[in-house]
C-alpha positions as CSV (number, residue, x, y, z in Angstrom):
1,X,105.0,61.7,124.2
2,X,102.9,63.6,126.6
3,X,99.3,64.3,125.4
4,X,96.6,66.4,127.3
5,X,94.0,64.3,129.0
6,X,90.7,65.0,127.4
7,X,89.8,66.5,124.1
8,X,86.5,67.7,122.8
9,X,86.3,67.7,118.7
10,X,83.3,68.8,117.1
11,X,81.3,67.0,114.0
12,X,83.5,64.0,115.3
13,X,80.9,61.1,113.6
14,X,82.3,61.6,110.1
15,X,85.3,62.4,107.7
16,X,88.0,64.8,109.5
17,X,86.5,64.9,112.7
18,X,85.9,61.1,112.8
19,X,89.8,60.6,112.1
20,X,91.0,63.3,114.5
21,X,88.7,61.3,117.0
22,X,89.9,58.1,116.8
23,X,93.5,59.0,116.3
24,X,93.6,61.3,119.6
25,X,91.7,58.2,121.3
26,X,94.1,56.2,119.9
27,X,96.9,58.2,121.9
28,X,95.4,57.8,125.2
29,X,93.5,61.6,124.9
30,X,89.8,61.0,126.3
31,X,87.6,61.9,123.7
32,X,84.7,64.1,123.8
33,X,82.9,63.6,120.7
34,X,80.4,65.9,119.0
35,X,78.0,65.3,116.3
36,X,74.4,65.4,115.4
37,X,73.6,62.2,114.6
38,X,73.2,59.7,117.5
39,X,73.8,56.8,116.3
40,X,77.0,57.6,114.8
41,X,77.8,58.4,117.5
42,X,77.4,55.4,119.8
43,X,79.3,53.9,116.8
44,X,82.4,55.5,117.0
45,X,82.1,55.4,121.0
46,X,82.1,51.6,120.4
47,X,84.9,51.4,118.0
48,X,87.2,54.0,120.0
49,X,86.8,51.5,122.9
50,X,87.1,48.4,121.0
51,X,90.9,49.9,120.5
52,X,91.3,50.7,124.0
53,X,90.6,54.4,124.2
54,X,88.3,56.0,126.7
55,X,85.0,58.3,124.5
56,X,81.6,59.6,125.2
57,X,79.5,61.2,122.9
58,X,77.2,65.0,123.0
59,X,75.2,65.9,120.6
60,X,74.4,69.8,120.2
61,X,72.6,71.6,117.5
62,X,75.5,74.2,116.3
63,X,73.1,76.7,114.7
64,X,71.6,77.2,118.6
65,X,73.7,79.4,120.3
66,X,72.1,78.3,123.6
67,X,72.6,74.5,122.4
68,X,77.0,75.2,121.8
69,X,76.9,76.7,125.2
70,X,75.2,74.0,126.8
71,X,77.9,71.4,124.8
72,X,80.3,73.0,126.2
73,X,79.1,72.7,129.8
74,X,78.2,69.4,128.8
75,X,81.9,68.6,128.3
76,X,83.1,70.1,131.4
77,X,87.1,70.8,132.2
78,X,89.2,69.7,128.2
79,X,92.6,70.4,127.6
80,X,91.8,69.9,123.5
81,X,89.2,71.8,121.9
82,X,89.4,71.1,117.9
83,X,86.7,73.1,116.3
84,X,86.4,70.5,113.1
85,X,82.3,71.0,112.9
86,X,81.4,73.0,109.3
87,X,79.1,72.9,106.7
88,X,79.4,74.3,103.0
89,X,77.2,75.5,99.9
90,X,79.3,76.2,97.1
91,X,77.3,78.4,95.4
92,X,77.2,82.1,94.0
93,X,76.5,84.9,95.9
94,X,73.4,85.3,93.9
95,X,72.0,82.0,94.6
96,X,73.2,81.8,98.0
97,X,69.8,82.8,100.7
98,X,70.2,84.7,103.7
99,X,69.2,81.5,105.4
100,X,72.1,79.5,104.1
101,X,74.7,82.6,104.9
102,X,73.6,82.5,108.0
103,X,74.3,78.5,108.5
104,X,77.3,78.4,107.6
105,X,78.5,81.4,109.6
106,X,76.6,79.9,112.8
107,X,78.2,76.8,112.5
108,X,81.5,77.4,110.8
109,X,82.5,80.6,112.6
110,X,80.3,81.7,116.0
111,X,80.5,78.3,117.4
112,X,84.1,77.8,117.1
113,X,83.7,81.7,118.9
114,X,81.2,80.4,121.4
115,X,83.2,77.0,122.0
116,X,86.5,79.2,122.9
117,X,85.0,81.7,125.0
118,X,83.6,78.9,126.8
119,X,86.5,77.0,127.6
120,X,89.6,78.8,126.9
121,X,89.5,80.8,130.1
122,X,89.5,77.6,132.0
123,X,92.8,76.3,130.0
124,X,94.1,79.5,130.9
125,X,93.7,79.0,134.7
126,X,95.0,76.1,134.4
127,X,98.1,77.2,132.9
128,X,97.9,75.1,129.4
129,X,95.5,73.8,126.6
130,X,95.3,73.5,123.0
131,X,92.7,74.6,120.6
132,X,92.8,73.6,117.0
133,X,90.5,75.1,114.4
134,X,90.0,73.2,110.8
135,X,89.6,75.9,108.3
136,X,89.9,75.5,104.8
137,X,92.0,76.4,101.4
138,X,88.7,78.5,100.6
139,X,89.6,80.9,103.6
140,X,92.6,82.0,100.8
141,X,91.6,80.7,97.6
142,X,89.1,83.1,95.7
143,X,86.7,81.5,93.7
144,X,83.8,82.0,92.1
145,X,81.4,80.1,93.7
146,X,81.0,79.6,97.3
147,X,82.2,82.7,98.9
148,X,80.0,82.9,102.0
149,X,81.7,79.4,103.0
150,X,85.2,80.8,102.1
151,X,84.8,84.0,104.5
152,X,83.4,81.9,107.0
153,X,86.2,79.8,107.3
154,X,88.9,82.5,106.9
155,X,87.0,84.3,109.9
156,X,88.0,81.6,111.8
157,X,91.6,81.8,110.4
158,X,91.8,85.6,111.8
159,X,90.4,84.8,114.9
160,X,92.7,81.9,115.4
161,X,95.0,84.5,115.4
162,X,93.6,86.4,117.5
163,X,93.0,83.7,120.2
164,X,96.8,83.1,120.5
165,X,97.1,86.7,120.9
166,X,94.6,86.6,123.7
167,X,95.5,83.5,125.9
168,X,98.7,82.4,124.6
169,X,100.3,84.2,127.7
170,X,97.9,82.0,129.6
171,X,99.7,78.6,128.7
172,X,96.8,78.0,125.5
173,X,98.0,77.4,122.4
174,X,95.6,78.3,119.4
175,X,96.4,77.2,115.9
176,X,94.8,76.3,112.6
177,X,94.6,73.2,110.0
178,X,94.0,74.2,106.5
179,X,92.9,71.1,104.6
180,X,92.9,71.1,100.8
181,X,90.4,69.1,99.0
182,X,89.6,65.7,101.5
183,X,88.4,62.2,101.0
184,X,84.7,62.3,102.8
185,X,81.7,61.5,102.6
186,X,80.2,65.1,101.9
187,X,82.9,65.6,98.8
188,X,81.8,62.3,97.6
189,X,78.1,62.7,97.9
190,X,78.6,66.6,96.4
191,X,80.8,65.2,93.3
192,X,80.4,61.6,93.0
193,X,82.6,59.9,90.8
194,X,84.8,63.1,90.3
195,X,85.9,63.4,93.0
196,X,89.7,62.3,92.1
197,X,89.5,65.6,90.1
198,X,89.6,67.7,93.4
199,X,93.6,66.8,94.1
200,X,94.5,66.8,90.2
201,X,95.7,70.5,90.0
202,X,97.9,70.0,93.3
203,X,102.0,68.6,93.5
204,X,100.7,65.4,95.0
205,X,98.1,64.9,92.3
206,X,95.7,63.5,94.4
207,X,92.8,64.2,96.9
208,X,93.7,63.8,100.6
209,X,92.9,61.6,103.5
210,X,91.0,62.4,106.3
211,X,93.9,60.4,108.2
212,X,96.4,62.7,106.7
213,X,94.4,65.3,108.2
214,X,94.5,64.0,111.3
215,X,98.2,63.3,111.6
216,X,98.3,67.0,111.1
217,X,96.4,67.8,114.0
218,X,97.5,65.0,116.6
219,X,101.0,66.3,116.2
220,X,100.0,70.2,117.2
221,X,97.9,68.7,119.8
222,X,101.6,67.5,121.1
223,X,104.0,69.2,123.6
224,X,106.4,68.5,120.5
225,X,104.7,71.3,118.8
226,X,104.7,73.7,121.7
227,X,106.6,76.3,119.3
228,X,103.9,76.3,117.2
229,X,101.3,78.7,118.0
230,X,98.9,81.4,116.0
231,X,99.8,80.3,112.9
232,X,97.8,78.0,110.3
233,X,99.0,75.0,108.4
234,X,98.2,74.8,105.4
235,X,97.8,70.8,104.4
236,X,96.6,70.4,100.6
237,X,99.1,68.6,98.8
238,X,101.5,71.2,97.5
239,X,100.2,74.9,94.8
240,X,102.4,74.4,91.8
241,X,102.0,78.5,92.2
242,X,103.8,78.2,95.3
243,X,106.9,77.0,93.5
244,X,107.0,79.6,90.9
245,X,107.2,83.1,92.9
């Protein structure tokens, strides 16, 4: 298979973004990780090389707008950009601050903005590139608590969209990965042991792995995939609902 050379995936030190990381390393993609935590990060460097892959690690504060641009000068010339960096608060729109709306839309939805309008242009030049944004089931699944995350993230699935629109006749192709409810750290430190409950209501009855995830996303990182573009994939183990229509 012929992969791009380098890739730059964002909150790269844990769950999703860990997996997409070491799976793209794993198929000869130069990695570009990006996380917050340092030594994490020197971590998965170390473990990406032990396999024989090729990784460096950047570290950028995604609330900064100044901070995303510099990341992505920082990264220099990628043919992969997967916007996998997000953060969540799942709950009501009463309880939810103007200081927390305003997190998760900085880092779930202007960065991913910043990020492409940073480096798209130069995939375009070059003729070809790949950008893969991680959304989320919330982006089409009302529900009564966490609603600022759930718009954040469907944002991103509109302007996905939007990007193929805008430099798919440049060679770029821009599409989305919607997980369902994930195996990680953050689900387990949010819900602790019941966490098996997340993949209960789904035709898999069970929760997903990041590595499943990640499959997902090496595959429309691909040439294979090259007929794939502006549209998301939706990866959450099967709606019953979705059967009954």
């Amino acid at each position: 298979m012929t992969h791009p050379r380098t890739a730059l995936v964002t909150g790269a030190t844990a769950g999703i973004g860990r997996a997409v990381a070491r799976q793209l390393a794993a198929d000869g993609i130069e990695v570009i990780a990006h996380g917050r935590d340092a030594e994490r990060g020197a971590q998965l460097v170390k473990e990406i090389e032990a396999e024989g892959g090729a990784a460096r690690f950047l570290t950028a504060d995604l609330t900064d707008s100044a901070d995303v641009l510099a990341l992505a000068e920082a990264a220099g010339e990628v043919d992969v950009l997967v916007n996998n960096a997000g953060i969540y608060a799942f709950t009501g729109t009463p309880d939810t601050t103007p200081a927390d709306f305003d997190r998760q839309f900085a880092i779930n939805t202007r960065a991913p903005f910043l990020l492409v309008g940073a480096l798209a242009p130069a995939m375009a030049g070059r003729g070809h590139g790949v950008v893969v944004n991680i959304t989320s089931t919330a982006a089409t699944s009302p529900a009564p608590i966490g609603a600022a995350y759930g718009a954040s993230k469907a944002a991103v699935e509109l302007l996905t969209r939007s990007w193929a629109t805008e430099f798919g006749p440049h060679g770029v192709r821009v599409v989305g990965v919607s997980p369902g409810p994930v195996r990680t750290a953050g689900t387990t430190a949010m819900l602790g042991d019941n966490v098996e409950m997340l993949g209960r209501a789904n035709l898999r009855e069970r929760i997903g792995e990041p590595e499943e995830i990640a499959h997902v996303v090496r595959f429309l990182v691909d040439s294979a995939s090259g007929y794939i573009n502006g549209t998301v994939i939706v990866v959450n183990g099967g709606e019953p609902s979705s059967l009954s229509a």
